[in-house]
Gaussian input, Z-matrix of N, CA and C with variables (Angstrom, degrees):
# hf/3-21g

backbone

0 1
 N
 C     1     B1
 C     2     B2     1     A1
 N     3     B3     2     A2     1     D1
 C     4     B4     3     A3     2     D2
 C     5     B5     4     A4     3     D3
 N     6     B6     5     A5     4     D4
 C     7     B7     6     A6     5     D5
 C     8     B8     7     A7     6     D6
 N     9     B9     8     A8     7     D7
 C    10    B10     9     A9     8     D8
 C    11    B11    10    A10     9     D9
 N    12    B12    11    A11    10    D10
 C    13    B13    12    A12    11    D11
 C    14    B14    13    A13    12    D12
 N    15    B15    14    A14    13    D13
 C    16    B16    15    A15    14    D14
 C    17    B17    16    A16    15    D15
 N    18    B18    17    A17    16    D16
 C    19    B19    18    A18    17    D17
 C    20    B20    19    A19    18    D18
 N    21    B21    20    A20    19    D19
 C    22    B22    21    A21    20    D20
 C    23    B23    22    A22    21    D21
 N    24    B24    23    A23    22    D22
 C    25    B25    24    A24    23    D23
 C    26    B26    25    A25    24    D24
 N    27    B27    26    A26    25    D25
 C    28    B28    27    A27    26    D26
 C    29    B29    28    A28    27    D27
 N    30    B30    29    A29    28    D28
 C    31    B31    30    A30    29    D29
 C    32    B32    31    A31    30    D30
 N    33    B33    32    A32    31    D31
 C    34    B34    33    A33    32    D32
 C    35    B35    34    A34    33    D33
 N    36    B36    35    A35    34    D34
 C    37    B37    36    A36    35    D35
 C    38    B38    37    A37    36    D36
 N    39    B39    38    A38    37    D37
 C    40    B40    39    A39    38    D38
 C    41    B41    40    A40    39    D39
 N    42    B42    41    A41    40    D40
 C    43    B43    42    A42    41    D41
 C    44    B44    43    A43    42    D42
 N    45    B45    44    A44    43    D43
 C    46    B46    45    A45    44    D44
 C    47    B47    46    A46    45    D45
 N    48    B48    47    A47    46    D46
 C    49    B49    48    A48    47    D47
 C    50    B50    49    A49    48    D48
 N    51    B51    50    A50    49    D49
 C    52    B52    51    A51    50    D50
 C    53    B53    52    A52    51    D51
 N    54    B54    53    A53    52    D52
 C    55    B55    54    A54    53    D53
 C    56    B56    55    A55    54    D54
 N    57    B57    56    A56    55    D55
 C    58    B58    57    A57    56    D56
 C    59    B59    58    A58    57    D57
 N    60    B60    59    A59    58    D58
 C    61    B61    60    A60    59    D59
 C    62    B62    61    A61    60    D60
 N    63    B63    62    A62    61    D61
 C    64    B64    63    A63    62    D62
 C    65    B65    64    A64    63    D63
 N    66    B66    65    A65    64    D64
 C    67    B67    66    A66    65    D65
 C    68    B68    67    A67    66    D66
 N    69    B69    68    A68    67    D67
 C    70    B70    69    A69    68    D68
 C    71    B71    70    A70    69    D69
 N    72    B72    71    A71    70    D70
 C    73    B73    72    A72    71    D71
 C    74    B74    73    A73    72    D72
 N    75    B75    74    A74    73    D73
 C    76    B76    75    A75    74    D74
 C    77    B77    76    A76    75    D75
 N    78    B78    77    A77    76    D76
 C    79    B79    78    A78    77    D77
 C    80    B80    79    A79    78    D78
 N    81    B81    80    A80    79    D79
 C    82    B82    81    A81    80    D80
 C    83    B83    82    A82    81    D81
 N    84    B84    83    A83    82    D82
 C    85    B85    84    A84    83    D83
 C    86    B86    85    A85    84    D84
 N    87    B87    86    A86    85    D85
 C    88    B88    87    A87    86    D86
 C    89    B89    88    A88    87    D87
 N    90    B90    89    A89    88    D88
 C    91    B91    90    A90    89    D89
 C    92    B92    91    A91    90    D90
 N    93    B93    92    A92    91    D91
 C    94    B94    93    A93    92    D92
 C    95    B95    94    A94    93    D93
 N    96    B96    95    A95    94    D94
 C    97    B97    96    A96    95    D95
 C    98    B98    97    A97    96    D96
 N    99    B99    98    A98    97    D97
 C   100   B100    99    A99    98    D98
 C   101   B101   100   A100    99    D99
 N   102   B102   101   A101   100   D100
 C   103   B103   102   A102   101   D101
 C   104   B104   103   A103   102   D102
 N   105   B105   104   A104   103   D103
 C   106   B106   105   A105   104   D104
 C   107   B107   106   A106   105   D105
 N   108   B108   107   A107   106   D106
 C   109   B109   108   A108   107   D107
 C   110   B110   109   A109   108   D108
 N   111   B111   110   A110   109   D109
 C   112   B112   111   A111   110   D110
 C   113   B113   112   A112   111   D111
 N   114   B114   113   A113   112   D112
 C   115   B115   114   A114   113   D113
 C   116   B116   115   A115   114   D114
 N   117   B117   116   A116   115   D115
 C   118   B118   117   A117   116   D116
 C   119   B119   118   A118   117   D117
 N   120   B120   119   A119   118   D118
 C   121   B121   120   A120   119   D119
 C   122   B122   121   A121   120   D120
 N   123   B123   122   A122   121   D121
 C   124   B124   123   A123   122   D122
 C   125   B125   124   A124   123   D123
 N   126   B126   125   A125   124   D124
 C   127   B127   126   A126   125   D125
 C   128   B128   127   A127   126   D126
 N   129   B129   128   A128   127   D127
 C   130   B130   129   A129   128   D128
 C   131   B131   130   A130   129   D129
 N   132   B132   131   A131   130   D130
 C   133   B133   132   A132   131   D131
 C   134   B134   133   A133   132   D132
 N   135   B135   134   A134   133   D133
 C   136   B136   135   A135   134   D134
 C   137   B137   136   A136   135   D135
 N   138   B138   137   A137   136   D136
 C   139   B139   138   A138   137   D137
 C   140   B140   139   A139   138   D138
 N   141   B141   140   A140   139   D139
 C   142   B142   141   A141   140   D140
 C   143   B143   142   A142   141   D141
 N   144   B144   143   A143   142   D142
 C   145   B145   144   A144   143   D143
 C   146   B146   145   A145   144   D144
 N   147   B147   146   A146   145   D145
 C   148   B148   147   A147   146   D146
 C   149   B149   148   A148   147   D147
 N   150   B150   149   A149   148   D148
 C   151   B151   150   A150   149   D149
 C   152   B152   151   A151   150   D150
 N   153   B153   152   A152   151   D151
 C   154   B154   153   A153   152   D152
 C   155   B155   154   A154   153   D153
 N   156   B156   155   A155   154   D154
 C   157   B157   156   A156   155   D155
 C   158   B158   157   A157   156   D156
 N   159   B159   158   A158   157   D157
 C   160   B160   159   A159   158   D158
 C   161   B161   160   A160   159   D159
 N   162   B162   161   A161   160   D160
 C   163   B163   162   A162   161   D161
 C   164   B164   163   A163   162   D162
 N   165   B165   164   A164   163   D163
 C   166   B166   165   A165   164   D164
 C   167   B167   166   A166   165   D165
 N   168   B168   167   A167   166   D166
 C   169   B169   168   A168   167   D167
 C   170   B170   169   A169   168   D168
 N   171   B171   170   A170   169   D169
 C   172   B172   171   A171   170   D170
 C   173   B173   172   A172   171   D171
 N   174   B174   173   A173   172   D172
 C   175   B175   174   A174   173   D173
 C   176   B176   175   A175   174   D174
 N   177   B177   176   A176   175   D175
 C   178   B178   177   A177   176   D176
 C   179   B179   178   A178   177   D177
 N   180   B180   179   A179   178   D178
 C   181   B181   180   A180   179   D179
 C   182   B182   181   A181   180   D180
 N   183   B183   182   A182   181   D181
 C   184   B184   183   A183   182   D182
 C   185   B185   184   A184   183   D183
 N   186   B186   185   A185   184   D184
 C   187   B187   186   A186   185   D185
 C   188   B188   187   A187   186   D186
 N   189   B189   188   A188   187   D187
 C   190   B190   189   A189   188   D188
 C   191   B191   190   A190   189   D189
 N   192   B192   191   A191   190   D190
 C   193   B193   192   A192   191   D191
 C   194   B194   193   A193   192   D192
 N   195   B195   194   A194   193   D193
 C   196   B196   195   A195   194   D194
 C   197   B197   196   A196   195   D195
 N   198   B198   197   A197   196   D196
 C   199   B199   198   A198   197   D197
 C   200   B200   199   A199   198   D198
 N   201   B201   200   A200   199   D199
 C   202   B202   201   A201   200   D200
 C   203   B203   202   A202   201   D201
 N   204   B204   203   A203   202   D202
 C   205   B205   204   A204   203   D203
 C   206   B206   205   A205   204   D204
 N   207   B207   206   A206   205   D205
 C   208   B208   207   A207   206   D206
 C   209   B209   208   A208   207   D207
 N   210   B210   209   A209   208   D208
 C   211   B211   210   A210   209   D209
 C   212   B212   211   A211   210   D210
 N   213   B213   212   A212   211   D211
 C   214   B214   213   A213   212   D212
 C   215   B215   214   A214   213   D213
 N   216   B216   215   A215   214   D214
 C   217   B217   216   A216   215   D215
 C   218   B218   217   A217   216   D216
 N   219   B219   218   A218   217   D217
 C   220   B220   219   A219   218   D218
 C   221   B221   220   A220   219   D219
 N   222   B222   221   A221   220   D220
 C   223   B223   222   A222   221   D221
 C   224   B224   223   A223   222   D222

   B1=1.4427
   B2=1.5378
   B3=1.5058
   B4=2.1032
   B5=1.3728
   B6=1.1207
   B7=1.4532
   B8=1.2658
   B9=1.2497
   B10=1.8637
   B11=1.6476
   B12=1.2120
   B13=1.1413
   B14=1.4070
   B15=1.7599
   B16=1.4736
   B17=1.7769
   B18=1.7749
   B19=1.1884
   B20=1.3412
   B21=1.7201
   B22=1.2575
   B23=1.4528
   B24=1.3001
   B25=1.9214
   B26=1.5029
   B27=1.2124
   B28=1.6160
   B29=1.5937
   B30=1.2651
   B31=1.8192
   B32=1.4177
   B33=1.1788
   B34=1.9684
   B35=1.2332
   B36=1.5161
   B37=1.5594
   B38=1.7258
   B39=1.2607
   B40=1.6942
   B41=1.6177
   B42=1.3738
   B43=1.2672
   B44=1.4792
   B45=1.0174
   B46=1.8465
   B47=1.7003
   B48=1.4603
   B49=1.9204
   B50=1.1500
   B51=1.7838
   B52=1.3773
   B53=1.4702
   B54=1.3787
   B55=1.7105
   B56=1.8225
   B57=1.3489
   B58=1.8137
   B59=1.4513
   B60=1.3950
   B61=1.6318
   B62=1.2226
   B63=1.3855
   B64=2.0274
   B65=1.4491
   B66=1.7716
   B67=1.2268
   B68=1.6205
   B69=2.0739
   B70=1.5509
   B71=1.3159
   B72=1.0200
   B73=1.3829
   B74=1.7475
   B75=1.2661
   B76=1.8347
   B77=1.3787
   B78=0.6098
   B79=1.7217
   B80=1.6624
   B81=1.7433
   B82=1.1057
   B83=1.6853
   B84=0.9108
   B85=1.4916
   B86=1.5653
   B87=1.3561
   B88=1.1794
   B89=1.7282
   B90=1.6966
   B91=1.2753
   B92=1.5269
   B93=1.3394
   B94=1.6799
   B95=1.1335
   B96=1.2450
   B97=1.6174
   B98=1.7828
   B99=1.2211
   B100=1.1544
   B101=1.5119
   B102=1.4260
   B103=1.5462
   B104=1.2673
   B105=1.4972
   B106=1.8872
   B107=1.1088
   B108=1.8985
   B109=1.1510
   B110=1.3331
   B111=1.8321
   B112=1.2073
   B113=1.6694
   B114=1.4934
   B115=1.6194
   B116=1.6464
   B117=1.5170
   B118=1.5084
   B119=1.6310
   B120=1.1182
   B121=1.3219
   B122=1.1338
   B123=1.3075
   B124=1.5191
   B125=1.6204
   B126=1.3515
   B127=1.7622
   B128=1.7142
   B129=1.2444
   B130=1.2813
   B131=1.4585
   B132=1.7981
   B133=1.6961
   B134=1.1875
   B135=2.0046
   B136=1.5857
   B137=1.6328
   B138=1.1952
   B139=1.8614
   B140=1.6680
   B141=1.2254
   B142=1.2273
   B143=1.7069
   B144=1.8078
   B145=1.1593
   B146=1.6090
   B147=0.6448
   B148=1.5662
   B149=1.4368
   B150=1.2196
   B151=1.5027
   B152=1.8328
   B153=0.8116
   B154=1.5659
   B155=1.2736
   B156=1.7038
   B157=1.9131
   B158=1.3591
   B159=1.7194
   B160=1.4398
   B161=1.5487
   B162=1.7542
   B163=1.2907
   B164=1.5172
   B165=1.4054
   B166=1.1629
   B167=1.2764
   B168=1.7590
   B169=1.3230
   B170=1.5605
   B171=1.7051
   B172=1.5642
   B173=1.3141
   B174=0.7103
   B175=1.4604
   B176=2.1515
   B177=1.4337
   B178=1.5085
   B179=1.9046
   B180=0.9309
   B181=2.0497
   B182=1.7313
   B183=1.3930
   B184=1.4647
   B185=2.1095
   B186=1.2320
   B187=1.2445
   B188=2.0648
   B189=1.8094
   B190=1.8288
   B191=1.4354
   B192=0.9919
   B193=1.3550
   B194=1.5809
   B195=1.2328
   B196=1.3134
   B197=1.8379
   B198=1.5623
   B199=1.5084
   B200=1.5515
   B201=1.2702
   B202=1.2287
   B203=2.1598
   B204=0.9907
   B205=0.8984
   B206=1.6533
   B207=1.4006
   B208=1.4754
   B209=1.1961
   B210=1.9022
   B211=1.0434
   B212=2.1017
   B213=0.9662
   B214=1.4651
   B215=1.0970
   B216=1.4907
   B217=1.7665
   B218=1.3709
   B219=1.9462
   B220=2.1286
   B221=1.4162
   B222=1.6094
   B223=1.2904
   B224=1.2304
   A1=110.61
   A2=106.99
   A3=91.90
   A4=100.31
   A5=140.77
   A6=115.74
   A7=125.07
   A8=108.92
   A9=122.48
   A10=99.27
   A11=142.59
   A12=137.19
   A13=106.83
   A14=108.95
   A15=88.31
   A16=141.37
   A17=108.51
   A18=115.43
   A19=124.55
   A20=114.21
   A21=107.75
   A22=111.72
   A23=105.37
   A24=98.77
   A25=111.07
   A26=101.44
   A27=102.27
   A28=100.49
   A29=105.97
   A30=97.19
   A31=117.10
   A32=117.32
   A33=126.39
   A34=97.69
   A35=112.38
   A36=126.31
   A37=105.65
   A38=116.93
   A39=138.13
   A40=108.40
   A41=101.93
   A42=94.97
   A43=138.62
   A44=95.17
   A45=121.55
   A46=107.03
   A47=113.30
   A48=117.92
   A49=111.72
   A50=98.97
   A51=116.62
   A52=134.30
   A53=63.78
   A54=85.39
   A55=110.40
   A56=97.31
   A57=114.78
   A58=87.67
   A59=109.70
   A60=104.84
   A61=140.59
   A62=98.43
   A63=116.80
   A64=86.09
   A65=146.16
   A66=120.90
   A67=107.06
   A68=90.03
   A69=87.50
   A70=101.12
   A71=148.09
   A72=159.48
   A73=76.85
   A74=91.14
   A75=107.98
   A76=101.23
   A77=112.08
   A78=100.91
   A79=125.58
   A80=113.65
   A81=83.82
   A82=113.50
   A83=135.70
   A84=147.96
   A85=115.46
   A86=120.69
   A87=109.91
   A88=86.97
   A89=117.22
   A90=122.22
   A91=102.99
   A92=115.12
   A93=138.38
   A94=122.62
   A95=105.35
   A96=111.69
   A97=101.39
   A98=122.43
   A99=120.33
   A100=112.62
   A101=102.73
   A102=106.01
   A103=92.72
   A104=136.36
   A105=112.09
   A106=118.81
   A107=110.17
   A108=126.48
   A109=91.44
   A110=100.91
   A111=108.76
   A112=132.41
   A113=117.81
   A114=129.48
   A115=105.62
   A116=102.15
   A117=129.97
   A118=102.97
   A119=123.59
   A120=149.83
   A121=84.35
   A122=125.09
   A123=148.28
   A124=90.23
   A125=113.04
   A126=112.58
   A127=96.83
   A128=128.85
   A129=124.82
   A130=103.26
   A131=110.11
   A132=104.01
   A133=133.45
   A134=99.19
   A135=104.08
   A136=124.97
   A137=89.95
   A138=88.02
   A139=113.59
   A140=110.05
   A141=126.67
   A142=104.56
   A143=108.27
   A144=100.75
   A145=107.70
   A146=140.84
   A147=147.74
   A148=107.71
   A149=134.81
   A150=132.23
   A151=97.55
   A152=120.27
   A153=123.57
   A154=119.20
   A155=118.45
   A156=140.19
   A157=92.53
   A158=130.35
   A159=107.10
   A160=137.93
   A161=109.19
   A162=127.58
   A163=120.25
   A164=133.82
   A165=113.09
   A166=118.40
   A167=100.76
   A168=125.94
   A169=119.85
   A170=91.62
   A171=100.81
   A172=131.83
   A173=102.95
   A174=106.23
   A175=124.52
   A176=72.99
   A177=95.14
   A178=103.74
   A179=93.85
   A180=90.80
   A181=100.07
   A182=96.15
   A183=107.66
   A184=104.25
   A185=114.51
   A186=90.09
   A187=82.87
   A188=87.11
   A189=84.41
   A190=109.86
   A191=153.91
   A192=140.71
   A193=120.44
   A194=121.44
   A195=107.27
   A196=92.27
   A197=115.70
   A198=141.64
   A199=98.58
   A200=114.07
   A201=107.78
   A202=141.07
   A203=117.46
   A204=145.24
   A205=103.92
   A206=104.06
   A207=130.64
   A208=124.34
   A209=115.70
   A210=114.99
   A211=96.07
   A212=112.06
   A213=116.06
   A214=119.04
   A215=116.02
   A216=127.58
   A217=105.44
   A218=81.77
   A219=97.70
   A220=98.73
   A221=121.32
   A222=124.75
   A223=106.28
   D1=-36.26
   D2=175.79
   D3=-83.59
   D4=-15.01
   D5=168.45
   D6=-61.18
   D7=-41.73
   D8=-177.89
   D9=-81.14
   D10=-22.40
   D11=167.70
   D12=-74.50
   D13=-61.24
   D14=176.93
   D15=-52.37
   D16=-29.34
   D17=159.21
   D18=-44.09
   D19=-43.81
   D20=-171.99
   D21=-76.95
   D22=-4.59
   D23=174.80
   D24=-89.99
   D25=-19.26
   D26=-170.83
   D27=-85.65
   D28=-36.09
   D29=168.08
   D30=-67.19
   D31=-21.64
   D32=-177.86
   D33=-61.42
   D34=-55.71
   D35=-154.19
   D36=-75.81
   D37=-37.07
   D38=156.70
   D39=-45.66
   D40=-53.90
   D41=176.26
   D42=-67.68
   D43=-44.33
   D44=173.54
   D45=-58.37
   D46=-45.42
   D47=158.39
   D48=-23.27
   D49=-58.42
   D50=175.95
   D51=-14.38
   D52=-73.00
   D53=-162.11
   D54=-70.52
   D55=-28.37
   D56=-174.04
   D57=-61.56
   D58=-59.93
   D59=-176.36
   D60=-45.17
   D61=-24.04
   D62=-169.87
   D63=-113.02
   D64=-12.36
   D65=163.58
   D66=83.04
   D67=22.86
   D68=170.28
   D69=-125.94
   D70=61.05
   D71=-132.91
   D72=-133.22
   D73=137.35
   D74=171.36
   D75=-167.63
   D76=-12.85
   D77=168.40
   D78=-57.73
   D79=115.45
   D80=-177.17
   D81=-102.99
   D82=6.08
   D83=-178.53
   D84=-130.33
   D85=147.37
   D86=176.05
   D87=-175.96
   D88=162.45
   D89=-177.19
   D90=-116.90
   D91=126.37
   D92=164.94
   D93=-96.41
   D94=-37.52
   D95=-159.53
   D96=-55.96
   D97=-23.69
   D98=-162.19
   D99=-95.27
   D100=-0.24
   D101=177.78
   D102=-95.58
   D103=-25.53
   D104=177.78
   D105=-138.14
   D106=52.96
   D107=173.78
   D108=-157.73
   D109=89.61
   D110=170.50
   D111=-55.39
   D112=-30.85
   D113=170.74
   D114=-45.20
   D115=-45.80
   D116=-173.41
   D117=-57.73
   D118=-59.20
   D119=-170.59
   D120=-53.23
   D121=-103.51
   D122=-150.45
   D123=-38.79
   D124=-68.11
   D125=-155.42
   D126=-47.84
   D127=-51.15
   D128=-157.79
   D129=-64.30
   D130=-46.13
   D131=168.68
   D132=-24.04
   D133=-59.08
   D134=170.71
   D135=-67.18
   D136=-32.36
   D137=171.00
   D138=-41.22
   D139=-58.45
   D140=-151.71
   D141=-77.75
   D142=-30.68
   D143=172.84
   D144=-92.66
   D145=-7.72
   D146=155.27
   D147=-69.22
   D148=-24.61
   D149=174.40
   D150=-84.72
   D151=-29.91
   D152=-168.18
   D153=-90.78
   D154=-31.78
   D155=165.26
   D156=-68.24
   D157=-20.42
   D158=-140.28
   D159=31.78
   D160=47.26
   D161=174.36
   D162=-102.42
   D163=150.77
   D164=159.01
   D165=-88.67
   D166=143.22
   D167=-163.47
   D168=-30.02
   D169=-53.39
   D170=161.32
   D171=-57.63
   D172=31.11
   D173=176.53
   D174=-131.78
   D175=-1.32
   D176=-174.55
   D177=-98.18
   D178=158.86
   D179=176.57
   D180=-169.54
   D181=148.05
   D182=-163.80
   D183=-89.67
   D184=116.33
   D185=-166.08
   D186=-110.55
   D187=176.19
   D188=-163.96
   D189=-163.16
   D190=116.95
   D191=166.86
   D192=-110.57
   D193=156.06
   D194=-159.20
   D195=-107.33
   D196=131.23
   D197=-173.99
   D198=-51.73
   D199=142.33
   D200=128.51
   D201=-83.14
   D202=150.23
   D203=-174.49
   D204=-12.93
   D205=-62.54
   D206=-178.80
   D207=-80.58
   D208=-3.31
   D209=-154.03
   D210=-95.03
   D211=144.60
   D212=162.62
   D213=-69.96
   D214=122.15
   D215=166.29
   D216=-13.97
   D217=-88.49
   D218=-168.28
   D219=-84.42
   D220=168.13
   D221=161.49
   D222=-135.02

């Protein structure tokens, strides 16, 4: 799930270039902070999946192990 989330910010942020570039930029608000403040990132994730389980937040926890070298992402 943060990979496909993070993609979709990096295409937002691609996009919005976009638009600065072609001088069609109209947007007047938009949220960043969460693309390079990972603490930032993560908490809103769980919000959102805790808004969607209809769970409380607390109740959610990020579990994680760190890969080896050789190991493949997806399987």
């Amino acid at each position: 799930m943060f990979i496909e989330n993070l993609n979709e910010r990096i295409t937002y942020i691609r996009e919005l270039l976009e638009l600065a570039t072609n001088d069609q930029f109209t947007i007047r608000k938009f949220w960043i902070a969460g693309f390079f403040n990972p603490r930032n990132f993560l908490t809103t994730i769980m919000q959102e999946v805790a808004r969607k389980q209809r769970i409380s937040i607390e109740k959610l926890t990020i579990n994680f192990r760190i890969m080896s070298a050789y190991e493949k992402m997806f399987t």
